[in-house]
RODO-2510 file (C-alpha; in nm, 4 decimals, decimal comma):
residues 301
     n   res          X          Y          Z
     1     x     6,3440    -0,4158    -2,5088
     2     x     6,1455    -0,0861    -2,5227
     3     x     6,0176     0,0398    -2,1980
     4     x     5,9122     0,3541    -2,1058
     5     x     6,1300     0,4770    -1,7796
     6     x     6,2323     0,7883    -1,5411
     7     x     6,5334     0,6897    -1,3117
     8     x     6,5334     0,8505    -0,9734
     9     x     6,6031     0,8162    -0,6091
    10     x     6,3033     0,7919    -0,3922
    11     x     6,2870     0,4384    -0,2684
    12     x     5,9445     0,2218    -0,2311
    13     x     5,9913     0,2023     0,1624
    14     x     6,0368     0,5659     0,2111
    15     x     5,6318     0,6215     0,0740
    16     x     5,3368     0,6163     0,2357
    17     x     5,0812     0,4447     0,0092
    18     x     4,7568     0,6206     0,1476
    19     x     4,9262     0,9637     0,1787
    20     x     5,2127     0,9723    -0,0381
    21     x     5,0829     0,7994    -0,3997
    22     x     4,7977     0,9130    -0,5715
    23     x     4,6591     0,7524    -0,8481
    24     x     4,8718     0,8176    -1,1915
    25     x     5,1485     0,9350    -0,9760
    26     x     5,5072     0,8132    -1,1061
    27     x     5,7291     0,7195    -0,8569
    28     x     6,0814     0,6895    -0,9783
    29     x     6,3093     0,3997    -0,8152
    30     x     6,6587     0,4587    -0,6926
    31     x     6,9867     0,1704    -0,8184
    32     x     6,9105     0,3460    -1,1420
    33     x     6,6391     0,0209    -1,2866
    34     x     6,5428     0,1701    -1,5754
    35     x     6,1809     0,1804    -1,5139
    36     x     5,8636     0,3485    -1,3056
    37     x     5,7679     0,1738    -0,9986
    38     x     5,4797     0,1818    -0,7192
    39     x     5,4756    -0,0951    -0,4742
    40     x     5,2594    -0,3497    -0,6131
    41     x     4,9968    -0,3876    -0,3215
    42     x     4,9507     0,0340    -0,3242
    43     x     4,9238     0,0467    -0,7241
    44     x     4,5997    -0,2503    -0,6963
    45     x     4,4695    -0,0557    -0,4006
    46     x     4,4699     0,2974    -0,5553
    47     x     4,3314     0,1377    -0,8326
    48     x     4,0190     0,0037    -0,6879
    49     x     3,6942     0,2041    -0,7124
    50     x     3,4655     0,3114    -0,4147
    51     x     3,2611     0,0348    -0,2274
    52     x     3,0476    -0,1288    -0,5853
    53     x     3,1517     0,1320    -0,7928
    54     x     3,4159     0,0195    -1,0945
    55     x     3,7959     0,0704    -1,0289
    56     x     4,0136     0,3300    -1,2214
    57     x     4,2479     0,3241    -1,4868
    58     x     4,5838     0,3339    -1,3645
    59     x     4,9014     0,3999    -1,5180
    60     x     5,1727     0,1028    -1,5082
    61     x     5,5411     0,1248    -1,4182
    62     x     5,6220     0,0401    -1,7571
    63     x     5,4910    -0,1107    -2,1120
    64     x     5,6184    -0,2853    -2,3751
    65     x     5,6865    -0,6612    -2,4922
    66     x     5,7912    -0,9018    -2,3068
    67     x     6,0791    -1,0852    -2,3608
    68     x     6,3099    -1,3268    -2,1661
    69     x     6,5892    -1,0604    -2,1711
    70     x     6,3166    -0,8432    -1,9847
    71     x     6,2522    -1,0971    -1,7622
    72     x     6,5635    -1,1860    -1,6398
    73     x     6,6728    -0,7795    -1,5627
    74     x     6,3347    -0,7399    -1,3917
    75     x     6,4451    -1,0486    -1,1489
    76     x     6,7948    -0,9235    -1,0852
    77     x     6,6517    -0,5512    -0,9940
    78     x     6,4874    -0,7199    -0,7135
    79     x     6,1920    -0,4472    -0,6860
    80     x     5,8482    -0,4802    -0,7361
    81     x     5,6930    -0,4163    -1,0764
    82     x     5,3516    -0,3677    -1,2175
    83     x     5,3838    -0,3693    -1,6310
    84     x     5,1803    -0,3758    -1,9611
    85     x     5,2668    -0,6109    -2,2660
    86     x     5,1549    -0,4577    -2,5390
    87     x     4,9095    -0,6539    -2,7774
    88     x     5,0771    -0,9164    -2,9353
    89     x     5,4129    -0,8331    -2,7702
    90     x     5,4909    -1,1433    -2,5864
    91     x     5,8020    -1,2667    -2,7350
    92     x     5,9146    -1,5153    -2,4854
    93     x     6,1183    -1,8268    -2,6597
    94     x     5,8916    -2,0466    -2,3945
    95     x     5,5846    -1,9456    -2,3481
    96     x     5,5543    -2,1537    -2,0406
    97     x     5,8581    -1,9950    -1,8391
    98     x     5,7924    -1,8590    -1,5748
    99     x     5,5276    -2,0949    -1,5299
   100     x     5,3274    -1,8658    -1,3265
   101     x     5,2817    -1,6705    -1,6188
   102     x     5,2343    -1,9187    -1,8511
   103     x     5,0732    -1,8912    -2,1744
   104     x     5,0326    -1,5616    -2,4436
   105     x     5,0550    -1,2199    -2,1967
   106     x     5,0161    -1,0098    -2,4830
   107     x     4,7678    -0,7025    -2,3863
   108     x     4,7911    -0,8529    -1,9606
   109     x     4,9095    -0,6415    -1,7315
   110     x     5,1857    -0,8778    -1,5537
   111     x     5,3741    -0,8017    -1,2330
   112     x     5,6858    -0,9394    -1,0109
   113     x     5,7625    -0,8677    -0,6476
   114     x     6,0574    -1,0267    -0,4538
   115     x     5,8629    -1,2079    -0,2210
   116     x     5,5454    -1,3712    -0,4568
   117     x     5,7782    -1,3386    -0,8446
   118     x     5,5578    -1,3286    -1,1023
   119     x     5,1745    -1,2851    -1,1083
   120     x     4,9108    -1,2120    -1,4548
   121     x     4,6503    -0,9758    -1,3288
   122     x     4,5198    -1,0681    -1,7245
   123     x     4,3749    -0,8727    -1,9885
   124     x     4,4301    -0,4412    -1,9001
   125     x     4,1668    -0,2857    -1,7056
   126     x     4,0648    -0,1445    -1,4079
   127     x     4,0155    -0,3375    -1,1078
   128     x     3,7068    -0,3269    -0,9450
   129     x     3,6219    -0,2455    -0,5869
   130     x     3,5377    -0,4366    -0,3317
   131     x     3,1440    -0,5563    -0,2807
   132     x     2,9432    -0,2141    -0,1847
   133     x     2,6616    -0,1992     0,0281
   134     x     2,2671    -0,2778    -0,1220
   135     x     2,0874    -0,5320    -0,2022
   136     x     2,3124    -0,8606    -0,2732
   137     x     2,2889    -1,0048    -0,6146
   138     x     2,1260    -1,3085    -0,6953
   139     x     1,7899    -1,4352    -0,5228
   140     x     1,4990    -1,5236    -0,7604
   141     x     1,0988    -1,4217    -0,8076
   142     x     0,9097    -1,4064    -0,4799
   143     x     1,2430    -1,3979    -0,2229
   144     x     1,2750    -1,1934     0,0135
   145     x     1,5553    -1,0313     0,1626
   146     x     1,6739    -1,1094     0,5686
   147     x     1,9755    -0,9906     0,7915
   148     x     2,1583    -1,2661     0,8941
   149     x     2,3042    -1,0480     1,2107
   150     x     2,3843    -0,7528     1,3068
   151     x     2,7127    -0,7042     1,0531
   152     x     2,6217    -0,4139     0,8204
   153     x     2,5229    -0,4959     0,4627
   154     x     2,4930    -0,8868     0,5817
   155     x     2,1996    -0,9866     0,4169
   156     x     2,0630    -1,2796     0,1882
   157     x     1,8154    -1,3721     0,0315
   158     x     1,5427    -1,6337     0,1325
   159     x     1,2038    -1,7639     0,0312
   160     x     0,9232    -1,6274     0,2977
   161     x     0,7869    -1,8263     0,5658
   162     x     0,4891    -1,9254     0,5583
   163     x     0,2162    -1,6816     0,7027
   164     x     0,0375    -1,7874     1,0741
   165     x    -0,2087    -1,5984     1,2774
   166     x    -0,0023    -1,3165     1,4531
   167     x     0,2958    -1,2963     1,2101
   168     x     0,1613    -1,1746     0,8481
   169     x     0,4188    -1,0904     0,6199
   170     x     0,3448    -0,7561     0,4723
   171     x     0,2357    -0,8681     0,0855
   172     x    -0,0752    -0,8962    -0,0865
   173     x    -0,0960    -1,2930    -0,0517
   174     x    -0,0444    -1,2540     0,3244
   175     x    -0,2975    -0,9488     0,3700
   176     x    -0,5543    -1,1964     0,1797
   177     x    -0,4777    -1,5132     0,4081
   178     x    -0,4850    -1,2456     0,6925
   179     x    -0,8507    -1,1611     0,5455
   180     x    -0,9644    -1,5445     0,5450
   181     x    -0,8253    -1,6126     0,9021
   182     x    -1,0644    -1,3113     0,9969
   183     x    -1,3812    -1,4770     0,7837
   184     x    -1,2906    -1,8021     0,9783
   185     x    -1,2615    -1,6922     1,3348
   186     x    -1,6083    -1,4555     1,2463
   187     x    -1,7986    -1,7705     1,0793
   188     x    -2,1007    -1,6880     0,8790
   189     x    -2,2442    -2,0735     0,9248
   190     x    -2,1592    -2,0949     1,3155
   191     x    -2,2261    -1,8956     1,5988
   192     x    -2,0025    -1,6776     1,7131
   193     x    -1,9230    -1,4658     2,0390
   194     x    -1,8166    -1,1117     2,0898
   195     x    -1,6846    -1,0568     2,4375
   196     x    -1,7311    -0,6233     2,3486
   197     x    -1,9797    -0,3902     2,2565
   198     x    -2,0387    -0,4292     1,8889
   199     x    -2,0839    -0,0602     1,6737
   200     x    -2,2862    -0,0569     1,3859
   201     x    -2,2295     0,2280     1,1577
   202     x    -2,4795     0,1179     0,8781
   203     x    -2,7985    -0,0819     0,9355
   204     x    -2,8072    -0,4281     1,0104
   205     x    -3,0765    -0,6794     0,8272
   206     x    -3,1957    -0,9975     0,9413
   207     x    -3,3234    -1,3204     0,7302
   208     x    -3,6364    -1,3199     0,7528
   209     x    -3,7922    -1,6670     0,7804
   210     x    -4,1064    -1,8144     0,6118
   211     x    -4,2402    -2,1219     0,8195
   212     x    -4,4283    -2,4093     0,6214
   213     x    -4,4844    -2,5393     0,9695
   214     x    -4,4568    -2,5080     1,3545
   215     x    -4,1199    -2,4827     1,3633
   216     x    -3,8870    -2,1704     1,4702
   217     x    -3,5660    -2,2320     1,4488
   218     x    -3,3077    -1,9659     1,6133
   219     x    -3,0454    -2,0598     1,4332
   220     x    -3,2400    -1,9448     1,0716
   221     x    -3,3394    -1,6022     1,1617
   222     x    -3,5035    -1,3831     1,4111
   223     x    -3,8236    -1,2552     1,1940
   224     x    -4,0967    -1,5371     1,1344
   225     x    -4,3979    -1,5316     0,9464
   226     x    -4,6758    -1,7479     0,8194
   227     x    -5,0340    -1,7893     0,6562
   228     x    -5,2333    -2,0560     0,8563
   229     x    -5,4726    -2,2920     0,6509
   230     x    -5,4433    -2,5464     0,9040
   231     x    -5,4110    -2,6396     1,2635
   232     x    -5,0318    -2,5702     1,4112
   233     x    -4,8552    -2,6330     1,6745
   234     x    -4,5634    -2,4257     1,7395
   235     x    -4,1974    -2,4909     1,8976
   236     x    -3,8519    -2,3629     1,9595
   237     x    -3,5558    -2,5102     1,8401
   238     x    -3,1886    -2,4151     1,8803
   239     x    -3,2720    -2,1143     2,1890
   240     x    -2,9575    -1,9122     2,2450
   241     x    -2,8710    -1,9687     2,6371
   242     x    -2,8372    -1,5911     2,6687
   243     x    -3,1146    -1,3625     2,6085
   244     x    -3,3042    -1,4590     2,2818
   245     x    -3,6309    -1,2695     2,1084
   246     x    -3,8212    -1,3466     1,8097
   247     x    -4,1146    -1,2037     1,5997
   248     x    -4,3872    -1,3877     1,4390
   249     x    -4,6019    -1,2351     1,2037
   250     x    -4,9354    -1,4684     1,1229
   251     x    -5,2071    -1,4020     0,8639
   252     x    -5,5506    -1,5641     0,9043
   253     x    -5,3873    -1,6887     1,2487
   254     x    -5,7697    -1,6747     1,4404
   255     x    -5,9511    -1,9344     1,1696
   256     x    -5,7191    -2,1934     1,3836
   257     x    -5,5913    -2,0768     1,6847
   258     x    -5,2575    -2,2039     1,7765
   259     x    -5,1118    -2,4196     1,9724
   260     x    -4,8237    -2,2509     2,1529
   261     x    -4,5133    -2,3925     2,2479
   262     x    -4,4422    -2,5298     2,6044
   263     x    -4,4042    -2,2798     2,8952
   264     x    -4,4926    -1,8958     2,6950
   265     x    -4,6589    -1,7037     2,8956
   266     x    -4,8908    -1,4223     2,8009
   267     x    -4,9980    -1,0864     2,9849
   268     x    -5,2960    -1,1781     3,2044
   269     x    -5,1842    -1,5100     3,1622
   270     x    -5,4072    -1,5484     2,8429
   271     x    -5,3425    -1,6211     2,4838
   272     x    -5,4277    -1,3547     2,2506
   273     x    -5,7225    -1,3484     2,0334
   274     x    -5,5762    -1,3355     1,6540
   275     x    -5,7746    -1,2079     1,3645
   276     x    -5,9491    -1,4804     1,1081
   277     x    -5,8752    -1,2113     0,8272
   278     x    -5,5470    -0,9930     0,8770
   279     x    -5,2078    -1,0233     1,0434
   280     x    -5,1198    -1,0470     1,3810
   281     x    -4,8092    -0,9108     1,4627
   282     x    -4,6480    -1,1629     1,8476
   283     x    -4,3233    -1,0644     2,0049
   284     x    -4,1300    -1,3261     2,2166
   285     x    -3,8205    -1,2714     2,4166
   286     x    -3,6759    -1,5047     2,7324
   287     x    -3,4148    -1,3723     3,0160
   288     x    -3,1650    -1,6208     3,0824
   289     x    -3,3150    -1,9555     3,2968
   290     x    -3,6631    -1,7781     3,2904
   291     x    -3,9357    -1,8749     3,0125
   292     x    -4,0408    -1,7449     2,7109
   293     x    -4,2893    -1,4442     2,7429
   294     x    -4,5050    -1,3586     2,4508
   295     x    -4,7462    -1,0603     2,3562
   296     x    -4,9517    -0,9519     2,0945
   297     x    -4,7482    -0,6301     1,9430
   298     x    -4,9743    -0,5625     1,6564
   299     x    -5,3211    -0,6409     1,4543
   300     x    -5,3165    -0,5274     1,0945
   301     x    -5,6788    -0,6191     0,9875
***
């Protein structure tokens, strides 16, 4: 048996594993075991790297093969023992015995302690530290990462709900659902109602309507116009129950004067004389539950 050893008199109960044993330090053992020894459970913690950083090399109470003789002096010592086979050095008759380290140890690091025997930490290396703080591993494309309470570091990671109207995730899918939410509560086909007074920074342009007939709808536009070649008769459709305006534009309107549409009234409480050959500019607007009122604004001859 070939192990490297330093015999003293300082005894594993006398040391303080946090103040006492650094890492690499050799503590000798006293009843003369010929061997190097730091208590098993101080050697793996010393050992151990910061919070998710990688452990460090630490130096064994002993190396060599291992062999049955080995074994049995180990066991009789009764002390704790961390200890390196070497490569190829496990020369055991029976592989199997001890059973909790069966099979070939050769390049483990093995230990035994009185009150767990043996143990294969396997193949040398440092031991790595315990799970640091950061983002957990795992989770997949599109996740997203939640505290699950108010431990530190307790996260995981989850697939995002689904956005609703007052709680938009912050991403670009959720800013664009946030955008159609907007386009659907402010409907470009429907009318809609704003309950404040609206700024306009840039202008604002209206539809403007050609009529093939008597009919102004409200809901088209605000700005009518049409060339009369024939008799008309003109009506309302689809009046706003707030205040509501209009303009109609007619060319040629005096070759057949109108027929206006029920209840417009007119200054003087006549209708205006249009032009046969020109435009006539006619402004409308209604208060709410009154009737429409009508006047000439303009004739372009």
């Amino acid at each position: 048996m070939s192990v490297n050893s330093t015999a003293g008199d300082t005894r594993i109960s006398d040391l303080d594993p946090v103040s006492s044993v650094l890492p690499g330090d050799l503590v000798p053992l006293a009843r003369g075991v010929n061997t190097l020894v730091i208590q098993l459970q101080t050697l793996i913690t010393l050992a151990q790297g910061a919070p998710g950083a990688p452990g460090r090399d630490w130096r064994p109470d002993g190396y060599g093969p291992l062999t049955d003789p080995f074994v049995l002096a180990t066991e009789q010592a009764g002390e704790p023992i961390i200890y390196i086979v070497d490569p190829g050095g496990d020369q055991r008759a029976d592989l199997d015995v001890p059973l909790s380290i069966a099979g070939d140890q050769g390049g483990c690091a093995v230990g035994w302690r009185p009150d767990g025997g043996w143990v294969s930490y396997g193949p040398l290396g440092a031991l790595p530290g315990p799970v640091g703080p950061g983002v957990p591993a795992g989770g997949s494309a599109g996740q997203i990462l939640e505290k699950i309470n108010g431990s530190d570091y307790n996260t995981r990671w989850i697939a995002p709900s689904a956005p609703a109207w007052g709680a938009i995730v912050g991403n670009l899918a959720a800013q664009q659902d946030l955008a159609q939410a907007l386009n659907a509560r402010a409907s470009k086909t429907s009318p809609n109602v704003f309950g404040g007074r609206q700024t306009f920074d840039a202008g604002v342009s209206e539809k403007h309507v050609a009529l093939t007939d008597g009919t102004i709808d409200l809901a088209l536009g605000n700005y009518f116009s049409m060339t009369v070649n024939s008799p008309v008769t003109f009506s309302v459709q689809n009046e706003p129950t707030g205040v509501a305006s209009f303009v109609l534009e007619l060319t040629n309107g005096g070759v057949y004067p109108p027929t206006w549409f029920s209840g417009v009234t007119f200054p003087g409480g006549r209708q205006p004389i249009l032009t046969a050959a020109g435009d006539d500019v006619l402004v409308f607007f209604k208060l709410p539950g009154s009737k429409w009122r009508g006047f000439l604004a303009a004739e372009m001859k």
